[in-house]
N, CA and C atoms of all chains as a GROMACS GRO file, in nm:
protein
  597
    1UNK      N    1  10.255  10.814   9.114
    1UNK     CA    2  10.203  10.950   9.132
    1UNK      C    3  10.050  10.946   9.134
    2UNK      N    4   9.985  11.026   9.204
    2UNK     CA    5   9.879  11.053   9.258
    2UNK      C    6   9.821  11.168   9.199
    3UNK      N    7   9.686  11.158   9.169
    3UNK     CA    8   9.593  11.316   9.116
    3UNK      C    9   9.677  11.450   9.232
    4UNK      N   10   9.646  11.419   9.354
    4UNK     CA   11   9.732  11.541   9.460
    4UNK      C   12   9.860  11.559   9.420
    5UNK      N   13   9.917  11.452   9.378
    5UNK     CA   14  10.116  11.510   9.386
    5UNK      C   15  10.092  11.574   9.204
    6UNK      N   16  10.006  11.520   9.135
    6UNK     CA   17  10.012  11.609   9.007
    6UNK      C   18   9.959  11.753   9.044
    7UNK      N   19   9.852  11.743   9.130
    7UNK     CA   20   9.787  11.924   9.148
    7UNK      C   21   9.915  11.951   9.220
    8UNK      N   22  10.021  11.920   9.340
    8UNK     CA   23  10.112  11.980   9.408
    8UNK      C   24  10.217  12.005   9.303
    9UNK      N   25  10.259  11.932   9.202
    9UNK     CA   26  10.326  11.968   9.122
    9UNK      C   27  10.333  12.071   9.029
   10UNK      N   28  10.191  12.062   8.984
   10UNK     CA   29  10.191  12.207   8.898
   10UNK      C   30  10.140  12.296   8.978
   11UNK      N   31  10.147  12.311   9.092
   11UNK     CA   32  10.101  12.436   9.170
   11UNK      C   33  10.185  12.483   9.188
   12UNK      N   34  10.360  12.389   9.249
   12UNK     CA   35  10.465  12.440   9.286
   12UNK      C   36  10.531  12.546   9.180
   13UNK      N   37  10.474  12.524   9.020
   13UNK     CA   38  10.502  12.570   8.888
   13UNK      C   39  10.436  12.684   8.868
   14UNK      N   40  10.352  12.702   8.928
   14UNK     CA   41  10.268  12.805   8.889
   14UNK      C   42  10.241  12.884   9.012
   15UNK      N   43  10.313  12.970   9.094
   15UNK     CA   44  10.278  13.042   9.208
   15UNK      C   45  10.160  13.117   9.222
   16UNK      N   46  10.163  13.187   9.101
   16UNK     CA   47  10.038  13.279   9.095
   16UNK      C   48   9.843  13.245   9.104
   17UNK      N   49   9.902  13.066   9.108
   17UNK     CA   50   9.786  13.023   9.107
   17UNK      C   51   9.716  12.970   9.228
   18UNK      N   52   9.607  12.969   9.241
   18UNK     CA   53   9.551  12.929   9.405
   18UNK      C   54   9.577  12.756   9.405
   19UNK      N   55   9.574  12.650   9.499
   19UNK     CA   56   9.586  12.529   9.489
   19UNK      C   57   9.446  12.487   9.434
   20UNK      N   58   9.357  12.581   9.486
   20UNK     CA   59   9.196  12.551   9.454
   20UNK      C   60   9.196  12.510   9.262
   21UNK      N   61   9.230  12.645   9.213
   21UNK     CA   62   9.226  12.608   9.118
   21UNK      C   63   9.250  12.560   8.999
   22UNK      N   64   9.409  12.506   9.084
   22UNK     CA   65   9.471  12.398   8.989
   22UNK      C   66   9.404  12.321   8.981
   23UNK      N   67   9.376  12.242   9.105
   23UNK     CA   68   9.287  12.122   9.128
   23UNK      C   69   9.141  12.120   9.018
   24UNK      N   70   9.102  12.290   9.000
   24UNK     CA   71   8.996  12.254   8.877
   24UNK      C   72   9.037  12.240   8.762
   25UNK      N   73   9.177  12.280   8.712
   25UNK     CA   74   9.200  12.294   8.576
   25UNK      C   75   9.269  12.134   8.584
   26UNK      N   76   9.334  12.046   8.688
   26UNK     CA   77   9.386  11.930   8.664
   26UNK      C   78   9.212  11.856   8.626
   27UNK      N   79   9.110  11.850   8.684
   27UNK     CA   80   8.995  11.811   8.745
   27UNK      C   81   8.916  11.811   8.536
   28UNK      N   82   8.917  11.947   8.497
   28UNK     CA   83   8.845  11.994   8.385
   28UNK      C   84   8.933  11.927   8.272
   29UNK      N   85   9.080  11.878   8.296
   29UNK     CA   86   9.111  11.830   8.173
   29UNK      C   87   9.075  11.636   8.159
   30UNK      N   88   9.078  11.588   8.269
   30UNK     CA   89   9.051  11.452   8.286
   30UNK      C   90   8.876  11.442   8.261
   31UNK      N   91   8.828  11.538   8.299
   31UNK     CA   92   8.631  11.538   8.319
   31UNK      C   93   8.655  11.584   8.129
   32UNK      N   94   8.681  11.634   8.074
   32UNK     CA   95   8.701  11.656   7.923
   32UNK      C   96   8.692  11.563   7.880
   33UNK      N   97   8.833  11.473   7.872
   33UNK     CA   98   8.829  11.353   7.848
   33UNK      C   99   8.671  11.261   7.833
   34UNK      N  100   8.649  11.217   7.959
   34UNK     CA  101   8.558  11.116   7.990
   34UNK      C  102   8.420  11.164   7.916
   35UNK      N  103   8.397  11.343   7.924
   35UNK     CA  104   8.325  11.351   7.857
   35UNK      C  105   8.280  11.330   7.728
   36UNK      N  106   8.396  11.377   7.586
   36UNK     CA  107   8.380  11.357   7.496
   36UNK      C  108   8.425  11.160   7.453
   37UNK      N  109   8.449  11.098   7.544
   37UNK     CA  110   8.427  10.913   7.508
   37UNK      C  111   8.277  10.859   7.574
   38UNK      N  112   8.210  10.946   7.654
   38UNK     CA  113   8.063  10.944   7.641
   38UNK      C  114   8.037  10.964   7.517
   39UNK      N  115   8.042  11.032   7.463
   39UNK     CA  116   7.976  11.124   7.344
   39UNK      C  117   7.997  11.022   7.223
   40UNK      N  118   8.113  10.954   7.274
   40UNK     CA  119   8.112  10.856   7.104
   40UNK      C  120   8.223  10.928   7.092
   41UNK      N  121   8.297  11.018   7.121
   41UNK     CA  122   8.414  11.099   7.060
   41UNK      C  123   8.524  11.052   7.090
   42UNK      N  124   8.675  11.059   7.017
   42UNK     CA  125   8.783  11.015   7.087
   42UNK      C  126   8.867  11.148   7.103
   43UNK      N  127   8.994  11.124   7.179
   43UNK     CA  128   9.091  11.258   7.180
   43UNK      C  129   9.240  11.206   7.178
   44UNK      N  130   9.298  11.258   7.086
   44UNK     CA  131   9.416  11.236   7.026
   44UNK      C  132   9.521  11.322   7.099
   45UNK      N  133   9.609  11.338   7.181
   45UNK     CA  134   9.740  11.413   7.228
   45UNK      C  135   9.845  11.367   7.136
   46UNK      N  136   9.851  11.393   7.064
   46UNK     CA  137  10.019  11.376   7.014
   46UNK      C  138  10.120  11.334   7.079
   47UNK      N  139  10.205  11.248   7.096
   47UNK     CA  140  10.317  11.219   7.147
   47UNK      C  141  10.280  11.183   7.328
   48UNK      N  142  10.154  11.217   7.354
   48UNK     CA  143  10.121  11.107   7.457
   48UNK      C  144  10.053  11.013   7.410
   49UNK      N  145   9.904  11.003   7.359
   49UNK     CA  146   9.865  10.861   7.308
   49UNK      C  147   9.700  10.914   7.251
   50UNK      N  148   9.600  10.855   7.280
   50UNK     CA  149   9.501  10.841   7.214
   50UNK      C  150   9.360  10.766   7.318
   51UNK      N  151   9.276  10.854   7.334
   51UNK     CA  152   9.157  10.795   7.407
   51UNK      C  153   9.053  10.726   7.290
   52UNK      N  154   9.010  10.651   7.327
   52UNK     CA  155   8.873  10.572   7.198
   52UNK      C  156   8.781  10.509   7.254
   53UNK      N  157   8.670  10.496   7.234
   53UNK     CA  158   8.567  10.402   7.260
   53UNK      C  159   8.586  10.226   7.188
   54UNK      N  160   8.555  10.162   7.242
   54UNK     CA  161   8.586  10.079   7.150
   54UNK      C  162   8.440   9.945   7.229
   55UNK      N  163   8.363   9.881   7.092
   55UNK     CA  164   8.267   9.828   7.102
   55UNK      C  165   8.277   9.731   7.137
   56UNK      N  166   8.221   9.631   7.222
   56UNK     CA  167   8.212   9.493   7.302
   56UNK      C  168   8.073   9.436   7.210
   57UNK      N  169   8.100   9.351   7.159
   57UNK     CA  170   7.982   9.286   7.089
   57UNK      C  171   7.870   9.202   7.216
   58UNK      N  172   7.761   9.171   7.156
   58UNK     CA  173   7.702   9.124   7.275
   58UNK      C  174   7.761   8.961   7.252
   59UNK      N  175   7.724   8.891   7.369
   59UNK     CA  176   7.758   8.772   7.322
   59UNK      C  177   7.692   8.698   7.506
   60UNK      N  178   7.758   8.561   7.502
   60UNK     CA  179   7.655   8.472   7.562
   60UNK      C  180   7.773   8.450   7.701
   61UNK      N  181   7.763   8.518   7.786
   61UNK     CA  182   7.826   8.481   7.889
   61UNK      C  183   7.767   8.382   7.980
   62UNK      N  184   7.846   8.367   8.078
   62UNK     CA  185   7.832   8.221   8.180
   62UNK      C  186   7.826   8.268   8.352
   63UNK      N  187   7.755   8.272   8.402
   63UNK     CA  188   7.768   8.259   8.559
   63UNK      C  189   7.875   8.151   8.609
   64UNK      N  190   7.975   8.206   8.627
   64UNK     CA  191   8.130   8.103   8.731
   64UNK      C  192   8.075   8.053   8.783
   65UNK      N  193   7.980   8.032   8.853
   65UNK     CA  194   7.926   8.015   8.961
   65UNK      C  195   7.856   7.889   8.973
   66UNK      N  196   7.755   7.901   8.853
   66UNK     CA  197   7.649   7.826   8.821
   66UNK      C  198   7.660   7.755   8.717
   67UNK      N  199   7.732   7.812   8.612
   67UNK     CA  200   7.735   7.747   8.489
   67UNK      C  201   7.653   7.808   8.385
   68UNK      N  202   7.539   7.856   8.479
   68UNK     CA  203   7.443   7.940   8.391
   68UNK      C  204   7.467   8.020   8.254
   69UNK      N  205   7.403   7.978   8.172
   69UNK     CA  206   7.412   8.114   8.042
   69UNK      C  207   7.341   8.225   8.055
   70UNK      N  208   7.389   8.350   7.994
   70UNK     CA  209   7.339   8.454   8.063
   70UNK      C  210   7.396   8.510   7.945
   71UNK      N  211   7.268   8.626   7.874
   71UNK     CA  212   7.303   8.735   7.752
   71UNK      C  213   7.386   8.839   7.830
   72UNK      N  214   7.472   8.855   7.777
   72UNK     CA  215   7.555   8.941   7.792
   72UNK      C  216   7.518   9.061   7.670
   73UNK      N  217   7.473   9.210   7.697
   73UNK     CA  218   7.460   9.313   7.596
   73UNK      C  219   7.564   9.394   7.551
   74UNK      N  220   7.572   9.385   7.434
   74UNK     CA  221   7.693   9.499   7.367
   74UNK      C  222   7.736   9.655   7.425
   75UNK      N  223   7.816   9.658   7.470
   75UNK     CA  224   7.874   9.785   7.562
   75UNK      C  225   8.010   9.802   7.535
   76UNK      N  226   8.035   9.959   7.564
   76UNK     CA  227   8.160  10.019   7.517
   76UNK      C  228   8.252  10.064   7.597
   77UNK      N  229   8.328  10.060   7.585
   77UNK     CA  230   8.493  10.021   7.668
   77UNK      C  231   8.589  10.138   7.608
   78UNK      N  232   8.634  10.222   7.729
   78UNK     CA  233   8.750  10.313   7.728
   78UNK      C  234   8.849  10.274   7.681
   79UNK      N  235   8.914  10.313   7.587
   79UNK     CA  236   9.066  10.185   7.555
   79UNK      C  237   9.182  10.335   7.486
   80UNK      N  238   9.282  10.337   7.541
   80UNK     CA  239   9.383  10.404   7.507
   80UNK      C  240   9.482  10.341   7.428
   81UNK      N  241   9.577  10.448   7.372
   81UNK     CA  242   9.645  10.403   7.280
   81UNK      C  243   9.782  10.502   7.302
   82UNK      N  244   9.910  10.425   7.343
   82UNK     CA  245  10.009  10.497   7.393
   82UNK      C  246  10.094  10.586   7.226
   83UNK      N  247  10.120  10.722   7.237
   83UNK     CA  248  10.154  10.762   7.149
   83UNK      C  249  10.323  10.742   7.090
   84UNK      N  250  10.392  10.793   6.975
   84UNK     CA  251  10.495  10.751   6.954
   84UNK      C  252  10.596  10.776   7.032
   85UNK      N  253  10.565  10.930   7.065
   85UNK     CA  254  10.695  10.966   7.155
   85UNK      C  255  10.703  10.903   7.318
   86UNK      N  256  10.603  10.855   7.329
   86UNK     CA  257  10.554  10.842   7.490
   86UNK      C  258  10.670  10.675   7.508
   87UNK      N  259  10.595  10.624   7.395
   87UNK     CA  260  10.634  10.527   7.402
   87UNK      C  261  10.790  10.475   7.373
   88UNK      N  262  10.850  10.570   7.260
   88UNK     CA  263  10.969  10.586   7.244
   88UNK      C  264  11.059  10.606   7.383
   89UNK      N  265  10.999  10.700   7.432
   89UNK     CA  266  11.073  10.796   7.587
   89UNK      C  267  11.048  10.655   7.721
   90UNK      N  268  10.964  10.524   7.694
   90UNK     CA  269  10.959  10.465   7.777
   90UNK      C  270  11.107  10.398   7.774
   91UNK      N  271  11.131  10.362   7.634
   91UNK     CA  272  11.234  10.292   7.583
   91UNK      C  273  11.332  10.319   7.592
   92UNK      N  274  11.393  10.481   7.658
   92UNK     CA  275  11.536  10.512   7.642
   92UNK      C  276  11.574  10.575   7.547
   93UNK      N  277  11.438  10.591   7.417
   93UNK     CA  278  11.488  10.658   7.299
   93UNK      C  279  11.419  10.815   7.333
   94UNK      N  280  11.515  10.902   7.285
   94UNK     CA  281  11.477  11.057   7.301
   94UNK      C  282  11.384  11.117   7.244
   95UNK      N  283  11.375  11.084   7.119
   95UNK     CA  284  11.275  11.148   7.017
   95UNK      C  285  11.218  11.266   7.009
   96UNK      N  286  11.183  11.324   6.918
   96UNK     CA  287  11.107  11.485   6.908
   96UNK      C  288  11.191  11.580   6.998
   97UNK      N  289  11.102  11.629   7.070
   97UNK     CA  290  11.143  11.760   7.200
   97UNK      C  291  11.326  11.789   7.191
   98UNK      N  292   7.835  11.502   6.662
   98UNK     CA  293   7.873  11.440   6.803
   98UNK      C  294   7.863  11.258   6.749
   99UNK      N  295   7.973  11.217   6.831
   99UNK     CA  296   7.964  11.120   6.834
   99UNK      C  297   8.095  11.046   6.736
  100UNK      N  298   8.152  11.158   6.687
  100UNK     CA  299   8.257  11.120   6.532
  100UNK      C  300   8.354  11.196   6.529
  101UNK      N  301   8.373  11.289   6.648
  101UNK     CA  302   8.488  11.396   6.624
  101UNK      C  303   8.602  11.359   6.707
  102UNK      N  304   8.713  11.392   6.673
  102UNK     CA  305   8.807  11.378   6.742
  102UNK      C  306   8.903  11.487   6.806
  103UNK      N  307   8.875  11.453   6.973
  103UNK     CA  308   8.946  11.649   7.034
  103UNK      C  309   9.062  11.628   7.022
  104UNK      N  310   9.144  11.761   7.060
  104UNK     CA  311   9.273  11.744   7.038
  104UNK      C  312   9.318  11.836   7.164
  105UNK      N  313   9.439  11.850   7.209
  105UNK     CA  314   9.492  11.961   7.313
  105UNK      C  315   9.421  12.070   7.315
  106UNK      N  316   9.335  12.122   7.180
  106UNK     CA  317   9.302  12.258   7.192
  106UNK      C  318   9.168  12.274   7.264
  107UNK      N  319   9.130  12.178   7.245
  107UNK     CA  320   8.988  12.125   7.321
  107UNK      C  321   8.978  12.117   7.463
  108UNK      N  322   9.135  12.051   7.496
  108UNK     CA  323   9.113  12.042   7.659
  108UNK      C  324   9.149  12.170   7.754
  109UNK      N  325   9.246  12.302   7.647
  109UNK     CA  326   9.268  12.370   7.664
  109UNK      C  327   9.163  12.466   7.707
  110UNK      N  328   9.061  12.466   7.609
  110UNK     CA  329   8.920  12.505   7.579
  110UNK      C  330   8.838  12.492   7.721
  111UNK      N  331   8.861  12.350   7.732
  111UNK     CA  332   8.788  12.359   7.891
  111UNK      C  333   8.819  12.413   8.036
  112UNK      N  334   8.933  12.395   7.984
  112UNK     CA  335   9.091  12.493   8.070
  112UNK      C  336   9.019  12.606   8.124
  113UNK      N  337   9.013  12.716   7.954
  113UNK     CA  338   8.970  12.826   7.961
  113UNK      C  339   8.821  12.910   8.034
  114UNK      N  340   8.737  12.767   8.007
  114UNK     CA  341   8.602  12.770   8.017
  114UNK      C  342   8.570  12.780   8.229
  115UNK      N  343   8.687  12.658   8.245
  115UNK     CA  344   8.655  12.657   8.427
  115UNK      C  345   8.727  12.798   8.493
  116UNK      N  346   8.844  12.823   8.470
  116UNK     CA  347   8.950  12.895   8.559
  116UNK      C  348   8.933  13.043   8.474
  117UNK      N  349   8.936  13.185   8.534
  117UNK     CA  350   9.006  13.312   8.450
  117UNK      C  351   9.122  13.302   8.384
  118UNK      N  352   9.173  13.248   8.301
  118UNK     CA  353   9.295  13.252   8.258
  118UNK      C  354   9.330  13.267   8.089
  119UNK      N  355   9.405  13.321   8.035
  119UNK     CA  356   9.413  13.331   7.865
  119UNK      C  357   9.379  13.199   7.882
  120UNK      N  358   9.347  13.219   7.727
  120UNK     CA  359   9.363  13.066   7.625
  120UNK      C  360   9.524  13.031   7.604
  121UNK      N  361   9.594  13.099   7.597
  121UNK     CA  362   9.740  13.048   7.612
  121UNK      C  363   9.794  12.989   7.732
  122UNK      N  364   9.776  13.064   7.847
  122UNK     CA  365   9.798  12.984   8.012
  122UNK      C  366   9.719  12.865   7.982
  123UNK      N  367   9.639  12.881   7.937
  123UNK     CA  368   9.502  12.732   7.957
  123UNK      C  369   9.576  12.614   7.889
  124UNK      N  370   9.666  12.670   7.768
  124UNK     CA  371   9.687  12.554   7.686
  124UNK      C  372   9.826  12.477   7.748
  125UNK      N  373   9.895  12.611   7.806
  125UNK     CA  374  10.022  12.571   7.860
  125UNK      C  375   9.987  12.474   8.056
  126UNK      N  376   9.907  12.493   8.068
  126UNK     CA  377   9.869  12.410   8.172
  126UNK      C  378   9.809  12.259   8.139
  127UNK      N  379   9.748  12.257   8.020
  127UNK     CA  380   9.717  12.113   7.950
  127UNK      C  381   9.858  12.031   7.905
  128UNK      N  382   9.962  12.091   7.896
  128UNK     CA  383  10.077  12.044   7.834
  128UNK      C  384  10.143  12.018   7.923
  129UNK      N  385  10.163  12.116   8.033
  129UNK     CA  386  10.188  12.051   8.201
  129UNK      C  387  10.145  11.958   8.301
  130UNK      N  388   9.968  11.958   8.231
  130UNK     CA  389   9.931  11.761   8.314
  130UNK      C  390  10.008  11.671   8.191
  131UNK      N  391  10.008  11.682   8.087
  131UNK     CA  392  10.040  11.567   8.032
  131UNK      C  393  10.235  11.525   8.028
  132UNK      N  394  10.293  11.651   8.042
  132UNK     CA  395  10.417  11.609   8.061
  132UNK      C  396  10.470  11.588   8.211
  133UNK      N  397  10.359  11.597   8.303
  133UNK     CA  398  10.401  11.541   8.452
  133UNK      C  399  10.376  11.398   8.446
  134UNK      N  400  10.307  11.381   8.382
  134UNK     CA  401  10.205  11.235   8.341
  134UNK      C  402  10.304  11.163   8.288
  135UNK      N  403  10.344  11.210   8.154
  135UNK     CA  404  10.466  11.122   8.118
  135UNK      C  405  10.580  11.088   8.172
  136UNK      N  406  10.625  11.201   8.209
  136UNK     CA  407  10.762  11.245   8.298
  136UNK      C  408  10.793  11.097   8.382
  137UNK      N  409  10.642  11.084   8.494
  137UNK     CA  410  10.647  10.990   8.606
  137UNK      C  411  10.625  10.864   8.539
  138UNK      N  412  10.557  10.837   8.418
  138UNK     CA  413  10.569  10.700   8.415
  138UNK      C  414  10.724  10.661   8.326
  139UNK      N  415  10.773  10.777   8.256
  139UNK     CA  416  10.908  10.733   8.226
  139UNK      C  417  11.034  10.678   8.344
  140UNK      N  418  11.000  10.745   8.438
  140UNK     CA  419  11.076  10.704   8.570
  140UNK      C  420  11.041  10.598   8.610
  141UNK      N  421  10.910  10.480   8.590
  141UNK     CA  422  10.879  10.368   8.607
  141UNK      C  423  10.741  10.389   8.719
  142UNK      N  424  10.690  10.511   8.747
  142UNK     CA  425  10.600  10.493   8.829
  142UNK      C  426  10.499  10.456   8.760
  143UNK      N  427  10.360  10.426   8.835
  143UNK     CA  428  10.200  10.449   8.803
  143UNK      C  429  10.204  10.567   8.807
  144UNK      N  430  10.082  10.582   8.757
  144UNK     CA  431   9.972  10.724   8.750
  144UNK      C  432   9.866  10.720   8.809
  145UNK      N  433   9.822  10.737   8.903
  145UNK     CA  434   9.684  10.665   8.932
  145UNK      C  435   9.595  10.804   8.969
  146UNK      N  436   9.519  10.826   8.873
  146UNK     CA  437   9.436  10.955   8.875
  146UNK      C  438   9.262  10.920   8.928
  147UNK      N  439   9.233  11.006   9.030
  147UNK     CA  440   9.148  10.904   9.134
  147UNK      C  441   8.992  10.934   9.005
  148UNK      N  442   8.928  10.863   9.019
  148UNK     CA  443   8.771  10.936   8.898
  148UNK      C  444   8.796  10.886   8.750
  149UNK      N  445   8.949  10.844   8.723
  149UNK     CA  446   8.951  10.860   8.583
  149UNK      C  447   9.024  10.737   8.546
  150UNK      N  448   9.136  10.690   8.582
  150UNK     CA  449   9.171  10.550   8.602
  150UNK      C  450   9.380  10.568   8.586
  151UNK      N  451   9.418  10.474   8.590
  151UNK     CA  452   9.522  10.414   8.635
  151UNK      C  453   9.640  10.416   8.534
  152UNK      N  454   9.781  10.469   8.491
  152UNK     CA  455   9.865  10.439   8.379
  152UNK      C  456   9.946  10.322   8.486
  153UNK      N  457   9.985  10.236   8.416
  153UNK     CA  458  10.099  10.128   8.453
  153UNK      C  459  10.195  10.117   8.327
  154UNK      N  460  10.300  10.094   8.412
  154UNK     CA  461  10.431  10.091   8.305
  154UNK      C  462  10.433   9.930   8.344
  155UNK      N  463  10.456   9.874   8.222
  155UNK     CA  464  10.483   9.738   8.249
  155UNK      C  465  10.608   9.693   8.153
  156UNK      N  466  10.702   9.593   8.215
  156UNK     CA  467  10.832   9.548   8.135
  156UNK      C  468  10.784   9.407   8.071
  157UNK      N  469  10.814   9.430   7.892
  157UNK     CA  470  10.776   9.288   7.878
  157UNK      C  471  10.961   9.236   7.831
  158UNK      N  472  10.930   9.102   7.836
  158UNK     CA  473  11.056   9.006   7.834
  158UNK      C  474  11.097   9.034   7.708
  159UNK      N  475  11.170   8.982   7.652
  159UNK     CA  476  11.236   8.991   7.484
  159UNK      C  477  11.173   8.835   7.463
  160UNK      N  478  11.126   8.846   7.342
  160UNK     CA  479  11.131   8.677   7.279
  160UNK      C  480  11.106   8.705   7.106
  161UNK      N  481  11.118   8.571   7.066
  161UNK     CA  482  11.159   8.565   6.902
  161UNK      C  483  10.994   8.617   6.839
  162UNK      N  484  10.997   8.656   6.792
  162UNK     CA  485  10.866   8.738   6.713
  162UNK      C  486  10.865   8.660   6.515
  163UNK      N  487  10.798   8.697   6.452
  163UNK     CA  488  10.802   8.651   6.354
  163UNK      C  489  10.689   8.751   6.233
  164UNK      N  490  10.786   8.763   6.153
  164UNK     CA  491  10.723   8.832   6.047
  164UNK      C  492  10.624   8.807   6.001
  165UNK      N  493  10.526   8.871   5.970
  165UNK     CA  494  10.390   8.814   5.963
  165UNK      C  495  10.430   8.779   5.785
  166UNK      N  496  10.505   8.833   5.738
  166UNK     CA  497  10.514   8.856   5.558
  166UNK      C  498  10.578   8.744   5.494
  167UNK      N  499  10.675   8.732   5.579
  167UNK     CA  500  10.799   8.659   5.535
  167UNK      C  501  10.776   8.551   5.609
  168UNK      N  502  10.751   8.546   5.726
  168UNK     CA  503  10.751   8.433   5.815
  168UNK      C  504  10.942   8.380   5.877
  169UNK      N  505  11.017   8.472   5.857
  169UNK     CA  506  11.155   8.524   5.909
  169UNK      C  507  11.099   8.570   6.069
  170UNK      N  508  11.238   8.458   6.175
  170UNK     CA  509  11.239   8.497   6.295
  170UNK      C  510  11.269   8.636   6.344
  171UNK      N  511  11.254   8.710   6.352
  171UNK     CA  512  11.349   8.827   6.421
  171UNK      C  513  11.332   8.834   6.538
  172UNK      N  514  11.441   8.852   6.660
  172UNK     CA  515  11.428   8.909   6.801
  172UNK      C  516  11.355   8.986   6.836
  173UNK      N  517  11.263   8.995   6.930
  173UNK     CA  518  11.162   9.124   6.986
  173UNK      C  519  11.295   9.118   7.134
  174UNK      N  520  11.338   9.251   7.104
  174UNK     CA  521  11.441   9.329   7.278
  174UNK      C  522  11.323   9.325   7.368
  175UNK      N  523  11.354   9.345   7.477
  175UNK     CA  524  11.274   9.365   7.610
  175UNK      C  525  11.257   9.498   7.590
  176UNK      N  526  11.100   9.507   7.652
  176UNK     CA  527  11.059   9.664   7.652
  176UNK      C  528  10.942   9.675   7.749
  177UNK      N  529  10.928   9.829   7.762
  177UNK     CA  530  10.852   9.923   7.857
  177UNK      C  531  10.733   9.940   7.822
  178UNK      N  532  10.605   9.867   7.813
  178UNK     CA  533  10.502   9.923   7.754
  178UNK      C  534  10.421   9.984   7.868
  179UNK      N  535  10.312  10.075   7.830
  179UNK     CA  536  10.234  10.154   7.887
  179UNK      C  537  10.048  10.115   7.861
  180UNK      N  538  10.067  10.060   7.985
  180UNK     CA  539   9.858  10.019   8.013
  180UNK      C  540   9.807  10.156   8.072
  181UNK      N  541   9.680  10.182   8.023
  181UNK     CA  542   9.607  10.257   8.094
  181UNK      C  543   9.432  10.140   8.137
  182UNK      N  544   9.410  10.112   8.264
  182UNK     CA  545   9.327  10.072   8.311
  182UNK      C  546   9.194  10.213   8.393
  183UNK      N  547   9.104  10.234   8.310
  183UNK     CA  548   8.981  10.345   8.323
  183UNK      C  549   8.914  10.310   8.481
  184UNK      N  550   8.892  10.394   8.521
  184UNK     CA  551   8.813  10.380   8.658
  184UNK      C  552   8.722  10.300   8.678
  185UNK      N  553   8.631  10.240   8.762
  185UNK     CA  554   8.460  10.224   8.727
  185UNK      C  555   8.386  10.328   8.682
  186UNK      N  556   8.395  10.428   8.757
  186UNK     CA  557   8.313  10.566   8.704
  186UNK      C  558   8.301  10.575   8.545
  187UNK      N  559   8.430  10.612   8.522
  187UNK     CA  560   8.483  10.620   8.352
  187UNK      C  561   8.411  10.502   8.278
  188UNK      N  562   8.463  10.404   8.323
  188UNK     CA  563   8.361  10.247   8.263
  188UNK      C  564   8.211  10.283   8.231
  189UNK      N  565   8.158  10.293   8.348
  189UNK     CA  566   8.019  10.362   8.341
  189UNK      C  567   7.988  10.448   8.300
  190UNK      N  568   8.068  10.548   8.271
  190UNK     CA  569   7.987  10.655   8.179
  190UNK      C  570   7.994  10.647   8.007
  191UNK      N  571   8.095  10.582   8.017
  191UNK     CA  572   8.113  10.572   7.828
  191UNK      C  573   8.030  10.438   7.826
  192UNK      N  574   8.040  10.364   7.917
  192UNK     CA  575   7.912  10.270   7.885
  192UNK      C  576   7.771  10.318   7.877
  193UNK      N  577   7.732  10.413   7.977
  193UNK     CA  578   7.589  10.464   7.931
  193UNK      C  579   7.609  10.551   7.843
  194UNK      N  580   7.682  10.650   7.852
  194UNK     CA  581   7.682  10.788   7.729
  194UNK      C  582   7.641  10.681   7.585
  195UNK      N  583   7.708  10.536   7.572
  195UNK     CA  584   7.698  10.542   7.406
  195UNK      C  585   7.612  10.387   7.420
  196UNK      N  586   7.539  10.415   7.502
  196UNK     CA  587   7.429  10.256   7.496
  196UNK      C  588   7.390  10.321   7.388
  197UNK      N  589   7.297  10.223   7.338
  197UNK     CA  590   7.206  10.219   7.186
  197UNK      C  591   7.250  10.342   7.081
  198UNK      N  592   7.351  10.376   7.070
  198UNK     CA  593   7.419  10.435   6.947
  198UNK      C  594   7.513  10.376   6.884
  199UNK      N  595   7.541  10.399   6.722
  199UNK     CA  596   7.616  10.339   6.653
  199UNK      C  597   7.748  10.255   6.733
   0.00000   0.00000   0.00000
């Protein structure tokens, strides 16, 4: 599935709504996201999973190439975390709902 | 900033903030991306949300696992786990948003 077949999907759900502005409210919940893991912040959904920042230490990387050593600087990495039910429901197990 | 953690009501919040709509439509439309979201990768698809990055369902094999306590074999069954791989965009912005902070 595709960002479009999710806006076509909940558009088909929601008649009253223009396609325009599903597409902002699909658009404003993903731009949410990314915003507050800028910020240093994480966001927790329940029973889907868990957004986090998570820290890369610096350390001494290598050019493939060359062999070269090369500082590599400490930077932070999007990292999710699948929630119980999500993960349960991958499994065949029903859980909650 | 920098220490809080959002929750549905938050994304709802932004819901509310872009589109005319209650705060209740707003919240019930946040609960509708995330259970289309799930829905499709329970059926075995990807997710691939263009700006923001990628869910993959991946099958791992069964093999013997071992108690970290006891050091007792037990079977790990075969299972469905769920990757999410972040865009470049996404990469890049939580990489600059939190350069030189804690």
């Amino acid at each position: 599935m595709i960002r479009s077949e999710l806006v076509q999907k909940i558009a088909d759900e929601n008649p009253h709504l223009y396609q325009r502005d599903v597409e902002r409210i699909v658009s404003a919940v993903f731009e949410e996201i990314i915003e507050a893991l800028a910020r240093g912040d994480r966001v927790e959904l329940r029973g889907f999973g868990a957004f986090s920042v998570k820290k890369r230490d610096a350390r001494i990387g290598r050019n493939p190439r060359t062999g070269e050593s090369v500082q590599v600087e400490e930077k932070h990495v999007p990292f999710f975390k699948t929630g119980k039910l999500l993960r349960d429901r991958l499994n065949g197990k029903q859980g909650g709902q | 900033m920098g220490n809080r953690t959002l929750t549905r009501m938050d994304l709802a919040e932004a819901v509310f903030r872009t589109v005319g709509l209650s705060r209740n439509e707003s919240a019930q439309l946040v609960e509708s991306v995330l259970t289309h979201v799930s829905d499709a990768l329970v059926r075995g698809e990807s997710v691939k949300i263009s700006s923001f990055g990628t869910f993959n369902v991946r099958n791992k094999a069964a093999r013997i696992g071992r108690n970290p306590k006891t050091g007792e074999e037990v079977p790990i069954s075969p299972r469905r786990v769920l990757t999410f791989r972040p865009s470049q965009l996404m990469k890049e912005r939580v990489a600059e948003g939190n350069r030189r902070r804690g």
